[in-house]
C-alpha positions in Angstrom: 42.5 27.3 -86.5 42.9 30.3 -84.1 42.6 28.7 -80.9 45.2 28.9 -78.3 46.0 25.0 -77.8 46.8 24.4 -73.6 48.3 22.3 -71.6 45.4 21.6 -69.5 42.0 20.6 -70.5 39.3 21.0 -68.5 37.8 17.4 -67.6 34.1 18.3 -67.7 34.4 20.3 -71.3 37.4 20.2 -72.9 38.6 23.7 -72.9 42.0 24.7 -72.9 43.1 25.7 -69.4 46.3 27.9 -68.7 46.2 26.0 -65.3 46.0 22.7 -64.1 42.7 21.6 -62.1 44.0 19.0 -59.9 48.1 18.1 -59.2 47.8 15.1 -57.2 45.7 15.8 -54.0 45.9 19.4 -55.2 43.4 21.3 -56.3 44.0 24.7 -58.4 40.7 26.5 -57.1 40.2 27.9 -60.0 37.0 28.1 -62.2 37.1 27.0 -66.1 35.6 30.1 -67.9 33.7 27.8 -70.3 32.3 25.6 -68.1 32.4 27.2 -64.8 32.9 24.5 -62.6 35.1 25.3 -59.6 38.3 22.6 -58.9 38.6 21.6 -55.3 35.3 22.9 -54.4 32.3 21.8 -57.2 34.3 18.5 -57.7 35.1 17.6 -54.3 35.4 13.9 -53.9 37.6 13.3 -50.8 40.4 12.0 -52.5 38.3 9.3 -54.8 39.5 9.6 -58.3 36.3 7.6 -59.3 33.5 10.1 -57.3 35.4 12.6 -59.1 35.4 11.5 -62.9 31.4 10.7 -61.9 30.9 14.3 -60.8 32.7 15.7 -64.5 30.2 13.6 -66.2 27.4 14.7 -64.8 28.5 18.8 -64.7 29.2 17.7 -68.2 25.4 16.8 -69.0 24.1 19.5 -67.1 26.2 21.9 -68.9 25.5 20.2 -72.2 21.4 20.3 -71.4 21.7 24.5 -70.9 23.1 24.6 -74.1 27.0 24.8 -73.7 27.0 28.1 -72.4 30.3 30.3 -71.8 30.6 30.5 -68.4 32.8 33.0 -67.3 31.0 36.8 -67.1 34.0 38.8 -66.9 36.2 36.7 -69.7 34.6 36.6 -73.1 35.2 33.5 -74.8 37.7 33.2 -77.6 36.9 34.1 -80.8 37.3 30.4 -82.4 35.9 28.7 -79.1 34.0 25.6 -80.3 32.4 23.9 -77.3 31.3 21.0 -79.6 35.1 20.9 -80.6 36.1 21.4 -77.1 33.7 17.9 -75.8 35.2 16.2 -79.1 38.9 16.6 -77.6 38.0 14.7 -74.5 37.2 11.7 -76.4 40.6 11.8 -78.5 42.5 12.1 -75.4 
């Protein structure tokens, strides 16, 4: 397969994360290289769990519309990454 399997997926595309985005009212402030959205800052809700799976969903379609991009300029993606694997992973949770 040749991808590095992680812990954490990101909740807006499905990649691996060595981190994890939120623990409890946490957030890691780190960015998802595939993605690139920002926990604790681009998917601020105040707290609500429900304004915050809304806000993945739509980062999700934007991200999806500009064509799955990798996100991350100083991080090149893995060899195997598969953002349409990656998405598919979300919905096997």
């Amino acid at each position: 397969m040749g991808t590095v399997m992680r812990a954490h997926l990101c909740p807006v595309c499905g990649f691996g994360l060595e981190f994890e985005p939120w623990r409890g009212a946490s957030a890691a402030d780190e960015i998802c290289p595939s993605c690139g959205i920002h926990f604790g800052y681009d998917d601020a809700a105040g707290g609500d769990g429900e304004k915050r799976a809304a806000i993945y969903g739509e980062w999700r379609q934007k991200w999806i519309a500009k064509g799955m991009p990798w996100s991350s300029v100083g991080q090149p993606p893995p060899s195997a990454w598969d953002p349409g694997e990656n998405l598919a992973r979300l919905t096997r949770r």
